[in-house]
C-alpha positions in Angstrom: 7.6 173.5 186.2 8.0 177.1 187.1 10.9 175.9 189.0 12.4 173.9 186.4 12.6 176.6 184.0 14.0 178.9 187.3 17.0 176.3 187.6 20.5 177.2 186.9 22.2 174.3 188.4 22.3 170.6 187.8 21.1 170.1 191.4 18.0 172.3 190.9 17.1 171.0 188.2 17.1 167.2 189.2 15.0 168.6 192.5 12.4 170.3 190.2 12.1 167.2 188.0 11.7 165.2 191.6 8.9 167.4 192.6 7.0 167.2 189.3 7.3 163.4 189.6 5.8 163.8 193.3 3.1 166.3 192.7 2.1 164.3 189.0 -0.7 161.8 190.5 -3.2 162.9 187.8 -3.2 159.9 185.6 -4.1 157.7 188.2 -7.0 159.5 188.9 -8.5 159.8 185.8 -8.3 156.4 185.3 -10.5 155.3 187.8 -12.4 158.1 187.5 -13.3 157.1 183.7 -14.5 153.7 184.8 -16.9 155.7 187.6 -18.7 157.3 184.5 -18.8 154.4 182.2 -20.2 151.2 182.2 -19.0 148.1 179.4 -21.8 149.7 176.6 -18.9 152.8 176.4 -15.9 152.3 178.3 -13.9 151.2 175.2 -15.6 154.4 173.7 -14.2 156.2 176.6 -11.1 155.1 176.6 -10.1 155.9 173.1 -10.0 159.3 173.8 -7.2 158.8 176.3 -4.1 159.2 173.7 -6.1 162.4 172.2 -5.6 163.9 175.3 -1.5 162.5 175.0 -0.7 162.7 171.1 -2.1 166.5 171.9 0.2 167.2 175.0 3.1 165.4 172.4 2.4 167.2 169.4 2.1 170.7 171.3 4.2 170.2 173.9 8.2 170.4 171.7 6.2 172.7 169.6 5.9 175.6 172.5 9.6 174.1 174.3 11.3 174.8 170.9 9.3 178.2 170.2 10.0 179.8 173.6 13.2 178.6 174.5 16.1 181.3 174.4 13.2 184.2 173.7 15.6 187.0 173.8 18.0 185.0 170.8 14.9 184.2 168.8 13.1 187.3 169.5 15.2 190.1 170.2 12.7 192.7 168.8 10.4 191.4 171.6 12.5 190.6 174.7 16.1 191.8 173.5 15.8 194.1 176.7 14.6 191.4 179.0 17.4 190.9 181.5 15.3 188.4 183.5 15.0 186.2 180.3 18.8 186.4 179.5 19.4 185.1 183.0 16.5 182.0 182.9 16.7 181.5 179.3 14.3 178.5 179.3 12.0 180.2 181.8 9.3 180.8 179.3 8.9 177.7 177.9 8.4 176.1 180.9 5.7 179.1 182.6 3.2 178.3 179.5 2.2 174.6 180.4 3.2 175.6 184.5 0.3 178.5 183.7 -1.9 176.2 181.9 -1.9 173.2 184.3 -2.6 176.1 187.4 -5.5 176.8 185.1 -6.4 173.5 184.6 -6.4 173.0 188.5 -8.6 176.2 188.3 -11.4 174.8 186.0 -11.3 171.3 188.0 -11.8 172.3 191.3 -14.5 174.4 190.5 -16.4 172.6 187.8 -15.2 168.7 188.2 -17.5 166.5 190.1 -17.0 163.7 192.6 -17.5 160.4 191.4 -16.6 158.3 194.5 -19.9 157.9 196.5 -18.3 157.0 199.6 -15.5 158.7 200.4 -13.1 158.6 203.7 -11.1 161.0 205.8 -7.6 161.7 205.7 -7.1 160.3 209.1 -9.4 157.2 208.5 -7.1 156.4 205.6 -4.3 157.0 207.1 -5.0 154.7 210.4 -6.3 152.2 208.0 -10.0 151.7 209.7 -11.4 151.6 206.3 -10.7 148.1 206.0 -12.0 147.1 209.3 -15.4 145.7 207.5 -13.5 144.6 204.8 -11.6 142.1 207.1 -14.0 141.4 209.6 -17.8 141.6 208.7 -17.4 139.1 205.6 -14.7 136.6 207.1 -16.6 132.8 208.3 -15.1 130.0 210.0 -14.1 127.8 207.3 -12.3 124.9 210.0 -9.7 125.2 212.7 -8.4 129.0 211.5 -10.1 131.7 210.2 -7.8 132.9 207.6 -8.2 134.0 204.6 -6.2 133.7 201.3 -6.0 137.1 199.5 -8.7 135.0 196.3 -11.2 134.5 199.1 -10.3 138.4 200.6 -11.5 139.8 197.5 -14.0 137.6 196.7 -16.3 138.3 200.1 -15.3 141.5 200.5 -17.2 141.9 196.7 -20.1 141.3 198.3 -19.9 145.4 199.7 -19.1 146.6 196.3 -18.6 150.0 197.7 -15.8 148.6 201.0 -12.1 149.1 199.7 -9.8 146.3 199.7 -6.6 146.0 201.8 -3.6 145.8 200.1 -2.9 142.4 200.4 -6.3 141.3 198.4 -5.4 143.3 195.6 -2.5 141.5 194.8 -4.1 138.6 193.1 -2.9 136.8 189.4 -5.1 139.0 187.6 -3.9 142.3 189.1 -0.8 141.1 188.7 -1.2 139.9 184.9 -2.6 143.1 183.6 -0.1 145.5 185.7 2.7 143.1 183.8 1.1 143.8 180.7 1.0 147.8 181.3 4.6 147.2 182.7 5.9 145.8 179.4 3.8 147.9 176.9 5.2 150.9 178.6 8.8 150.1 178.6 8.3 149.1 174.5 6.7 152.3 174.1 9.4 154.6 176.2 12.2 153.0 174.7 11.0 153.4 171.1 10.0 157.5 171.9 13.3 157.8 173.1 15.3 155.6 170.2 13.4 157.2 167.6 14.2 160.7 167.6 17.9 160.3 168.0 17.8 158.3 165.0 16.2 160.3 162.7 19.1 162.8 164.0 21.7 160.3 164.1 24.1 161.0 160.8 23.4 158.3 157.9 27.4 157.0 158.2 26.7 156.5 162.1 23.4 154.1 161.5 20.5 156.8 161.4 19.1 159.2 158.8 20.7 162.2 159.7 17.4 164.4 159.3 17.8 168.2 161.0 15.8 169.1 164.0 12.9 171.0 162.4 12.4 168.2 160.1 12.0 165.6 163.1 9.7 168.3 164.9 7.3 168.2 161.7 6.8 164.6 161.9 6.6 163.8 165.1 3.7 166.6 165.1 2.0 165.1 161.9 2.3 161.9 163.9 0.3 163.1 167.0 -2.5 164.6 165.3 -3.2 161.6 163.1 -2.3 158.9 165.9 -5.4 161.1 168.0 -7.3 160.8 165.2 -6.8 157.2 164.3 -7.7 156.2 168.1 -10.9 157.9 168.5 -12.4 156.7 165.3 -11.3 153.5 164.9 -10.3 152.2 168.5 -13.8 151.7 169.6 -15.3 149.9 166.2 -12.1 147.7 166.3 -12.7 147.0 169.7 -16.5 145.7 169.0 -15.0 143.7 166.6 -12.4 142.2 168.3 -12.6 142.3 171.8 -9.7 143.5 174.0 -7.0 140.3 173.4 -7.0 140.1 169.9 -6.4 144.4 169.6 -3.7 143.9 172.3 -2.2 140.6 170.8 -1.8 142.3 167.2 -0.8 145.3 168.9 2.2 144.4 170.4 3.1 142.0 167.4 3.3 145.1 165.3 6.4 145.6 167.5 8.7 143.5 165.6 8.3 145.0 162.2 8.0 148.8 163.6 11.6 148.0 165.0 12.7 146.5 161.6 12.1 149.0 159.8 15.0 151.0 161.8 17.9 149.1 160.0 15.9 149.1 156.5 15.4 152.9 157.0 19.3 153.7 156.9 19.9 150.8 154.2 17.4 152.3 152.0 18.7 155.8 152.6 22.2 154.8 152.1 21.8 154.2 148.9 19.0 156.1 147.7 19.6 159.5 150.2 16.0 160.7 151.5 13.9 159.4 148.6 10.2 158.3 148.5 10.8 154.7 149.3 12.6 156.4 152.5 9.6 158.2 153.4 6.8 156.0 152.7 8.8 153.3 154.8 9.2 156.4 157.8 4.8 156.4 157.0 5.1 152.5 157.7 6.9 152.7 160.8 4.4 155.6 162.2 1.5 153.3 160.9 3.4 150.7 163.0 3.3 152.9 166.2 -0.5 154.2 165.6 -1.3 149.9 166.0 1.2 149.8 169.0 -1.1 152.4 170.6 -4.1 150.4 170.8 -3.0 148.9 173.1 -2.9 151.4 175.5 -6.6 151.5 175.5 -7.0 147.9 175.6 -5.3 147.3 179.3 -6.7 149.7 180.6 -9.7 148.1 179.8 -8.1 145.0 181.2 -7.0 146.9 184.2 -10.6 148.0 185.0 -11.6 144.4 184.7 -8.9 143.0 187.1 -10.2 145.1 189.9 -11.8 142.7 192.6 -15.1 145.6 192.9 -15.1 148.9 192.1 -14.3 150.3 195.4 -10.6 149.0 194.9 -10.3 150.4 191.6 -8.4 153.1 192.3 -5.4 151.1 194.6 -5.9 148.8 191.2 -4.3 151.2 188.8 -1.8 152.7 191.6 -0.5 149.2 191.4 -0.5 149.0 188.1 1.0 152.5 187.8 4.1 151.7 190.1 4.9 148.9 187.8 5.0 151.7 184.8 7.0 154.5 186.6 9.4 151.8 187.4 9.8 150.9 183.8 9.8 154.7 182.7 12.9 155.0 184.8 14.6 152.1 183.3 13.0 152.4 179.6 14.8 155.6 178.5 18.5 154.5 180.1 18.3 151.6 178.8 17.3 152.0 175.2 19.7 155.2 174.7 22.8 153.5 176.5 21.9 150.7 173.9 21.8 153.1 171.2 24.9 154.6 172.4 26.5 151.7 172.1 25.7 150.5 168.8 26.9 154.0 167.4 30.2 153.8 169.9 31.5 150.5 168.4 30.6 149.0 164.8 30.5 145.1 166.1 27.8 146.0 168.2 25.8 148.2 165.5 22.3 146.2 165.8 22.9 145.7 169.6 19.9 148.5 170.2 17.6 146.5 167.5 18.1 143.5 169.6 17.3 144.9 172.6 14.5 146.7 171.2 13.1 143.1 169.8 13.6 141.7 172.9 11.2 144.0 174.8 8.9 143.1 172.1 9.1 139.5 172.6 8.5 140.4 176.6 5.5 142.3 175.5 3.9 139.7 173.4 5.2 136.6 176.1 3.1 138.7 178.7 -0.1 138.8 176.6 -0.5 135.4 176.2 -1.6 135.6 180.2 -4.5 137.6 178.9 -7.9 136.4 178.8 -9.6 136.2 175.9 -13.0 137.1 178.0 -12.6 140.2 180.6 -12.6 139.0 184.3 -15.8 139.1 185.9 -16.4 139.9 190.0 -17.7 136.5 191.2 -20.6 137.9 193.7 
């Protein structure tokens, strides 16, 4: 990040944004290391603190971009004199989170405990002898070959819930099902951040509501601090109540009306310019994306459950997490080349709606693969 805000070429700043990718394998790890403290009285619990931690990042986040970028034409008073500023005008707003992730590598090196009881070297991992047990002390004649299929891998090699699974055992339906479902929620989610904003800026003759950028700042900062909210209160008690598969199911349902209400939102406001019904149906649409985000929570959950033992946990969700980064690449191209479009030629005015709709009907097509119970480690 330091870098980033140190770039003053196109080229520098697509390597900076490369090496933030590469060095960013936090979320990962926090995952598995949530299911390490908890057990299934709290995980939900747990879990719904997860988008606190992003609807905070989100809601501070463009607040301290927007307030430190181009100090010295904002503040003269205070760095008018700053030649280094006038020459890495962004360079601020990128040092405060660089300077508050180094101190956040600070406070969890020295106060963060292990959670992995057995733990293996660089070069063990790296040579692949940790699977040697795994493939060898739990295998049994079954007939003429000794094979095993990757169900039967996982299954024996559950018997030592502490051995790691190769690879190949981890990629089983139910791995598969709920990295899908993390897959498709995620590119939903991307494409809607990324739509969303440039509609609300988007002038009212060109499809959107033509709102300026302070305006969009304030409610997408309203909308943090009352999605964290909404998560850690509710999330859990819903989840009691519900179980996992409904939450998700209804979840992703709320899709289709949260997209609908991007057309109605420039109707309305056509006639009407930014009334109340305008901004009560902008509260509906939020409301709409608060339900989206429980289901965040909810695969996760299904995630945890699809590991074959809790050794393999942590391969589990880098699986699952490929799947996502791959959609994050392709969510935000996608969904603003749409958008371009339908501004670009009037024929194709509702092509990003229908796109949008589609991802929902991937979403919700995806979820039926669910179960309605969690998976449970046959031992």
């Amino acid at each position: 990040m330091y870098c980033f805000g140190l770039s003053n070429t196109f080229s520098g700043l697509v390597l900076s944004r490369a090496l933030n990718g590469a060095l960013n394998g936090s979320v990962g790890v926090i995952k598995s290391m949530m299911v390490d403290i908890t057990d299934s009285t709290n995980l939900a619990q747990a879990y719904a603190y997860m988008p606190l931690a992003w609807s905070t990042g989100g809601t501070i986040g463009p607040l301290v971009g927007g307030f430190l970028s181009r100090p010295v034409e904002q503040f003269p008073n205070i760095f008018g004199h700053s030649q280094f500023l006038k020459t890495y005008p962004y360079f601020l707003a990128c040092a405060v989170p660089a300077t508050f992730s180094a101190l956040a590598w600070v406070v969890t090196f020295l106060f963060l405990r292990e959670t992995v009881s057995t733990r293996v070297t660089l070069m063990c991992f790296l040579r692949g002898k940790y699977h040697e047990d795994t493939t060898l002390d739990h295998a049994t004649p079954t007939g003429p070959t000794d094979s095993l299929n990757t169900e039967d891998a996982a299954r024996r090699a559950n018997i030592d819930d502490s051995k790691p699974l190769p690879l190949r055992s981890l990629l089983i339906p139910r791995v598969i099902i709920a990295a899908g479902n993390y897959a498709a929620l995620s590119l939903l989610d991307i494409a809607f951040r990324d739509v969303q904003p440039l509609f609300f800026a988007t002038p009212l003759e060109l499809g959107g509501l033509g709102l300026d950028p302070p305006r969009i700042g304030n409610i997408l900062a309203i909308y943090g601090v009352i999605n964290g909210l909404f998560q850690i209160l509710f999330f859990a008690d819903l989840h009691d109540r519900f179980g996992s598969k409904i939450i998700y199911s209804a979840a992703m349902a709320a899709g289709i009306p949260m997209v609908i209400t991007f057309p109605i939102l420039n109707a309305v406001a056509r006639v009407q310019g930014l009334s109340l019904v305008v901004w009560t149906i902008v509260g509906l649409q939020l409301a709409l994306s608060m339900i989206l985000n429980l289901a965040y929570a909810c695969v996760f959950i299904y995630i945890a459950a699809a590991s074959p033992n809790q050794a393999s946990f942590g391969a589990t969700t880098g699986i699952a997490q490929l799947g996502v980064s791959i959609v994050r690449a392709i969510g935000p191209a996608s969904a603003t080349s749409a958008f371009s479009l339908s501004i670009k030629n009037p024929h194709h005015a509702w092509l990003i709606y229908y796109y949008m709709i589609t991802l929902v009907c991937i979403g919700i097509f995806a979820s039926l693969f669910l179960p309605r119970q969690l998976w449970k480690n046959e031992r």
